[in-house]
N, C-alpha and C positions, 0 to 999 in steps of 0.2 A: 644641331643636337648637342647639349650640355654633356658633362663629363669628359673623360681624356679621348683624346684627339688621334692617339698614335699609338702602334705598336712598335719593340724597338726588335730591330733583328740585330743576333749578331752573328755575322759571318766569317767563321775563322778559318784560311785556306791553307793549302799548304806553304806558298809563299809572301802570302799577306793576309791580316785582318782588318779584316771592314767592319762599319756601323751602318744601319740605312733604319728609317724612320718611314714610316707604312701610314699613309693614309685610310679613312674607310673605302675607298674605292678601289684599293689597291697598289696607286701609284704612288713611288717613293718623292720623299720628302725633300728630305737631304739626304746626303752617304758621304760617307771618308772612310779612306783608304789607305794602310801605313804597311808597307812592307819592311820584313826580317830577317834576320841572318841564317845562310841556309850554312852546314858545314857537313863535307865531305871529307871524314879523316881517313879512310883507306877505300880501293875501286869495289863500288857494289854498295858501298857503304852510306847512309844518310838520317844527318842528328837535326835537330831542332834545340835551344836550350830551351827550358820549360816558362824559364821564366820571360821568355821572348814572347813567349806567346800570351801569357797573359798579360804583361804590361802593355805590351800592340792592342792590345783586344779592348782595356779597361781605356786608353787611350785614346782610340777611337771611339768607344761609347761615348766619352765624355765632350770630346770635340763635336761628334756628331747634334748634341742635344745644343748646343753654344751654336752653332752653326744656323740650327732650325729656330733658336732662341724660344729652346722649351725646357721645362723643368720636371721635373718626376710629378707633378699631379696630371703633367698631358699623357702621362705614359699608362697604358690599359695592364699593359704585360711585356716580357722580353720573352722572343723564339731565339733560337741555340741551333744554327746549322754548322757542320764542323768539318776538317778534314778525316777521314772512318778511321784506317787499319792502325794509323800513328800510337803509340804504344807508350805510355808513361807507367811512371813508380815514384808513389814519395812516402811520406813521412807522416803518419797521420798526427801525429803531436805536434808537430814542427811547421809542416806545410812543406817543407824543401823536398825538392825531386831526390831521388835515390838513380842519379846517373842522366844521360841525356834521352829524350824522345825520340825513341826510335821512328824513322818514317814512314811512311805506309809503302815508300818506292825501294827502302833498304831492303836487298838480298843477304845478308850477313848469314839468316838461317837458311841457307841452302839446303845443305849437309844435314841438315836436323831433318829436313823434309823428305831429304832422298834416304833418309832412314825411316823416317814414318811407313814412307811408299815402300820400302825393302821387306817391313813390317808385316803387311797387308793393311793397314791401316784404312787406306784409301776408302773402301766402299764403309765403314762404320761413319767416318768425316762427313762423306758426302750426305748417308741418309740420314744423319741426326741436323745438320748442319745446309747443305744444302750446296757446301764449299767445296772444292778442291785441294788438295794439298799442297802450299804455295807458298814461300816468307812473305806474301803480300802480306798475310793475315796476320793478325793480333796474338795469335797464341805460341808460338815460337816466337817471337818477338817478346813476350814475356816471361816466356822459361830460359832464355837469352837472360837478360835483366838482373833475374834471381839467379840466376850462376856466376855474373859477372865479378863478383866479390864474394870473397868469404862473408860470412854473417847474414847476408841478405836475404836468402830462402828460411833460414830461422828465424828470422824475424818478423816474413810474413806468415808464417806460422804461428806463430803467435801469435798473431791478428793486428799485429805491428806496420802494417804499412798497407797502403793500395792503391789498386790497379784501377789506371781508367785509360778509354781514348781521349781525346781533345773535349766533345762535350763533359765527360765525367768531371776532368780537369778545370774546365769552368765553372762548373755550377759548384763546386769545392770550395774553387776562390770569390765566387760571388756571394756565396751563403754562407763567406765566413768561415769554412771547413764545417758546417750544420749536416751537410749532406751531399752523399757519396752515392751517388746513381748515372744510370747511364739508360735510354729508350731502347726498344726494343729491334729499334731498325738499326743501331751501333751495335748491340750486344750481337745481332746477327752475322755482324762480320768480326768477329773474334774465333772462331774454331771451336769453343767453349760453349754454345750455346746452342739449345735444341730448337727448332724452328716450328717446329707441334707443340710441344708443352708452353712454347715462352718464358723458359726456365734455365739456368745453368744445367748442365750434362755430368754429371757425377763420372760415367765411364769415359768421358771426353776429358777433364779436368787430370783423371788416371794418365789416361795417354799421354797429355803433356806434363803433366807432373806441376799441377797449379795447385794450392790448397785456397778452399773457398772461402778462407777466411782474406782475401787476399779483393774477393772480388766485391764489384756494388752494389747495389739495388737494382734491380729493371722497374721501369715504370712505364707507363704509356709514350707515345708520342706527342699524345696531347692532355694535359691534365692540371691540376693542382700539385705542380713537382719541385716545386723550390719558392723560398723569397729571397734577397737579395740582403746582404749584411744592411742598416739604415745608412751607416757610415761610407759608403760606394756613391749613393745620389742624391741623401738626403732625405730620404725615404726608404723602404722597404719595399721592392716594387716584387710584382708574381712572375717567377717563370714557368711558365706554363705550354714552352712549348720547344721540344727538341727533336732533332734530325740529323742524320748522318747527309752530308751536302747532297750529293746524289740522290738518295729518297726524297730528301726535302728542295731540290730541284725538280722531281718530279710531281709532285706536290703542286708546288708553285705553277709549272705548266697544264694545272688542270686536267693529267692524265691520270681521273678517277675513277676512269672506267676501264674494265678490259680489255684489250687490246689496242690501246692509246702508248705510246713510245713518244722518249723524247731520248737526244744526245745532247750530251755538256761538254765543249771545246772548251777544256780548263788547260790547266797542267798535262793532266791524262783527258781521254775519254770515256767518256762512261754513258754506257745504252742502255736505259731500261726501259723494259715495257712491262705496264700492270696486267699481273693474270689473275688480282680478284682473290676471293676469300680463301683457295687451295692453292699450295704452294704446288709447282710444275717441275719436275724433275727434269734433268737436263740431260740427254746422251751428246749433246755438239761440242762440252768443255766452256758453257755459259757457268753462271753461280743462280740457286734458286735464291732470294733474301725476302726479309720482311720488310716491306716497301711503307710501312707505319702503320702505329695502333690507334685506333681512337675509342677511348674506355674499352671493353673486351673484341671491340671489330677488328679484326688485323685485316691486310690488306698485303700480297706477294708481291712481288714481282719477278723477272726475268734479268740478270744485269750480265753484260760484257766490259772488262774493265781493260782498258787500252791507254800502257803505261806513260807511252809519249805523247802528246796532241801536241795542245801549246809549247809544250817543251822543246820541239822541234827548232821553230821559230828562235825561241831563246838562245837554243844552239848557233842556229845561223849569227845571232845577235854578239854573243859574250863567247861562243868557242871558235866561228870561224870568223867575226868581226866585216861580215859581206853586206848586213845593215848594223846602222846605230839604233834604230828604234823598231820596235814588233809594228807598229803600224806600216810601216814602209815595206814588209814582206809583199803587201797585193798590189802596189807601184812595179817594183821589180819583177814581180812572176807574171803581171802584164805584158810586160816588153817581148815574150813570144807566147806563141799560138799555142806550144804544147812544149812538153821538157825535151823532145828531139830524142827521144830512147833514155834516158836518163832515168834510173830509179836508185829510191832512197828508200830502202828497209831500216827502219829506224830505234829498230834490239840495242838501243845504248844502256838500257837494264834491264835485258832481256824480253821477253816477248808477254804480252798477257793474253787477254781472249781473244779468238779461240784454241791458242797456241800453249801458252803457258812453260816455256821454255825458258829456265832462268838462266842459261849460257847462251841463250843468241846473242851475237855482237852487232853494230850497229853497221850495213856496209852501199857504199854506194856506186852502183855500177851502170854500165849503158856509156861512159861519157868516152868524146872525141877529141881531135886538137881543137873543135869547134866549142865545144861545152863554155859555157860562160856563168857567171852569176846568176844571171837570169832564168836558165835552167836547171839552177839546182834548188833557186825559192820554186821553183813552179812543181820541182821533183817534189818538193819538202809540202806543199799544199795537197796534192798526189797523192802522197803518204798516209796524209790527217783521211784523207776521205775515202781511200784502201783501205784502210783496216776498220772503218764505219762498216764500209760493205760486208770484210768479213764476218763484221759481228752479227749485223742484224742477220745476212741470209743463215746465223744458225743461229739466230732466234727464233724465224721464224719458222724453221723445217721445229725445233723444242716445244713451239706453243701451237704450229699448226693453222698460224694465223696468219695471214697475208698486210704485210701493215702497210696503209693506202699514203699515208703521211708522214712524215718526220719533224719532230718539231725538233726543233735548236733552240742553245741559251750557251751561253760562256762569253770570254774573251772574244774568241777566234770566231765566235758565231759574227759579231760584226762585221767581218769579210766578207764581203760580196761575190768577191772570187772565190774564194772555198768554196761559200755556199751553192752556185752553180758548178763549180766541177764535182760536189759531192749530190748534188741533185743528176747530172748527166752521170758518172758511176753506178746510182744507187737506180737511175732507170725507174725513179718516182718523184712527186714534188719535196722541196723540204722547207719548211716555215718558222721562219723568223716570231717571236714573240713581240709584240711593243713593250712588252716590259721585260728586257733583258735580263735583268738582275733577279732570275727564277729562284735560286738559290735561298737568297737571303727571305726572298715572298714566300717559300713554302716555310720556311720557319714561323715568318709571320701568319702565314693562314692558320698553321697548327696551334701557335701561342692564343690567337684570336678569337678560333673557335669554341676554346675553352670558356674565355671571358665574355661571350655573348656579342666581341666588337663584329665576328661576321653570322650571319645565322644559321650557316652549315654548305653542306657541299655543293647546291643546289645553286649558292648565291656566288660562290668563289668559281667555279666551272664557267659562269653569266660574266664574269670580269675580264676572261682569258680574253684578248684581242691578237689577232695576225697582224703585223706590220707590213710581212712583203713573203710573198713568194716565190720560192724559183724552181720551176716547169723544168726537166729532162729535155733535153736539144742533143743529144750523142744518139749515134744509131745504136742498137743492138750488138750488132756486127763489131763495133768497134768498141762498146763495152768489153764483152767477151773477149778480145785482143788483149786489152790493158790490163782485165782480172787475172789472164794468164800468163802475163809477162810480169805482174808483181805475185804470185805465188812462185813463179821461176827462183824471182830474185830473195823473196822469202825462204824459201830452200837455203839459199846457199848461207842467210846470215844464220841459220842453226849448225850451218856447218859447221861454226868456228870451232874451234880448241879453246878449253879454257886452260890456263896456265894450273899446273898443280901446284903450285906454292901461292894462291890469291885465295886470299882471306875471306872463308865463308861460317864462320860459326864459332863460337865463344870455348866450344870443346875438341 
């Protein structure tokens, strides 16, 4: 088939961006990879510089095409999958950030939330928005921002500056500053944003104290939403296709029907499952979101966001230095049968679903004179695939729906050990993708389908492939054992005390 050959995804994470190059059949091309500087100036705290993130991102675009040895006339389109709650401000003349990126794991607005929740706020949040009250989210993180400095909230008043997450930020610096938008499955996790109308929330915006002149455009998930400055590739190429990583991982694993669930072992975890054209209210402390638009069809879902996964590992890696490399974690948690009592509640920024606890600390208990390394990678793999459990079973008590499968993608989905200790836990099969890098593919399917390179849901659904399975081998009995001896030990890490002099909020 004549004309361009490829779609370009780019996939901006929390701790690196990537490029990957999409064939029509789905499988990637090439991909590169360049990770960034993460900075932690106070405990709770977490920046990104702005300008990390797009020089990484435009970097890897560019390597990636040199690599594939392709030029912007192979390219159909670019998709835009991103990290969600991550919170910028710049300069709309200028282009320069107005301060650092706040990250989507920063607690800074604590204090702002347990004033929301003091408020009553709570149930207006929830039914316009679909969220909880949480510094995960985008909107305390941007009324943060605007307090930070004098002049700053007057100036976005004046229609002097704005606000985006990480896609917004992108498509800014790709198009040149042209245009200032964000999809509708971003805008969803912002706090600001009605989940019925598809619109900014006027009495939401109150609450935080946001002026709309501040915010962007909503647009589809999949559409005619941008072109690219010419000076970037040498051409003007179409973006046409954006997603918050999470949706557009779910995307990519072909969960376009209802009650289809995938997890993404990234940094965090993150479980959604599609509930289809009505958005699902949640009584277990899940979030309802908009799982993408395609022209007026939205599409919900059900999400559980679980702030440690891979981060876990890292820990082991860079804080207690027990491996050098994140692959070596499923060598050492081999070396025993089981962690020997050992658990590891993993609140190092506090807890997310279904808990939501921004003072749980991080604590690990069960160990003996016997305890060794061994068992506390095995405790740490344990962890990742506990708090799966706890997600899903209060999904699916929320949606009602029994989920027969699991499918996987991230990092840490390439473990083999995880994947069977979170398959015997979860007391059902869980399924590997052969195309790993889900992520970056739902960006590419959404950019895709706009441009005709796929012919719609029917044909990308027919792509999905299993690579491997792993079957439940844990009795019951001994499920039920483990479920209750890590809600024990989850207890106790909400127990903590947080110090009254630890820095949670701008005011």
């Amino acid at each position: 088939m004549s004309g361009p050959r490829y779609i370009l995804a780019l996939d901006q994470g929390t701790t690196s961006s990537r490029a990957i190059l999409f064939d029509r059949s789905g499988a990637p091309v090439a991909a590169v990879q360049r990770e960034f500087a993460q900075h932690y100036p106070h405990p709770g705290w977490v920046e990104h510089d702005p300008h990390d993130i797009w020089q990484s991102q435009l970097a890897v675009a560019h390597e990636v095409l040199r690599k594939a040895g392709a030029q912007a006339s192979d390219i159909a389109a670019i998709g835009i999958a991103n990290q969600r709650e991550t919170t910028l401000l710049w300069d709309r003349a200028s282009g320069e950030p107005v301060g650092p990126a706040i990250v989507w794991q920063d607690r800074r607005t604590a204090a702002h939330c347990e004033r929301l929740a003091a408020q009553g706020a709570a149930p207006l949040i929830q039914s316009r928005t679909g969220l909880l009250i949480d510094p995960y989210f985008s909107g305390t993180k941007l009324a943060w921002l605007l307090d930070s400095a004098p002049g700053v909230r007057t100036r976005a008043e004046r229609g002097e500056l704005a606000f985006g997450t990480v896609d917004g930020w992108l498509v800014w610096q790709l198009s040149g500053g042209r245009r200032h938008v964000t999809d509708a499955s971003n805008a969803s996790r912002t706090s600001l944003f009605n989940i019925e109308t598809l619109d900014w929330d006027d009495d939401l915006l109150a609450l935080f104290g946001i002026p709309r002149a501040v915010l962007p455009e909503i647009v589809p998930s999949s559409g005619a939403l941008a072109h690219t400055d010419a000076s970037l590739f040498g051409a003007s190429l179409p973006i046409t296709g954006i997603a918050g990583d999470q949706q557009a991982a779910t995307f990519g694993q072909a969960c376009v029907e209802p009650g289809l669930a995938k997890n993404t072992y990234g940094t965090g975890l993150f479980l959604l499952m599609n509930t289809g054209a009505q958005p699902v209210a949640s009584s277990h402390r899940l979030v309802t979101t908009v799982g993408w638009q395609l022209g007026a069809h939205r599409t919900y879902a059900l999400e559980g966001s679980v702030f440690m996964g891979g981060a876990i590992i890292q820990w082991l890696r860079d804080g207690l230095g027990i491996i050098e490399s994140a692959p070596e974690i499923e060598a050492l948690a081999a070396q025993c049968a089981s962690s020997e009592g050992v658990i590891l509640a993993p609140a190092f920024a506090g807890l997310g679903a279904p808990y939501w606890d921004p003072y749980a600390r991080g604590t690990l208990l069960g160990m003996t004179r016997g305890t060794g390394r061994a068992h506390i990678a095995r405790a740490a793999l344990d962890a990742i695939a506990l708090q799966t459990v706890d997600v899903l079973s209060a999904m699916e008590a929320d949606a009602g729906i029994a989920v027969s499968e699991l499918r996987v993608d991230g990092g840490a989905s390439q473990c083999d050990l995880l994947l069977q200790i979170q398959a015997d836990l979860l007391g059902r099969p869980v399924v590997r993708p052969a195309v790993i890098e889900t992520t970056a593919l739902g960006a590419a399917y959404l950019a895709g389908l706009e441009t005709g390179f796929w012919s719609g849901l029917d044909e990308i659904a027919q792509q999905w492939r299993a690579a491997r399975r792993f079957e439940p081998a844990m009795s019951a009995d001994e499920r039920g054992q483990r479920i209750a001896q890590w809600h024990r030990a989850i207890d106790r890490a909400r127990a903590w005390d947080v110090p009254a002099d630890q820095p949670c909020s701008a005011t």
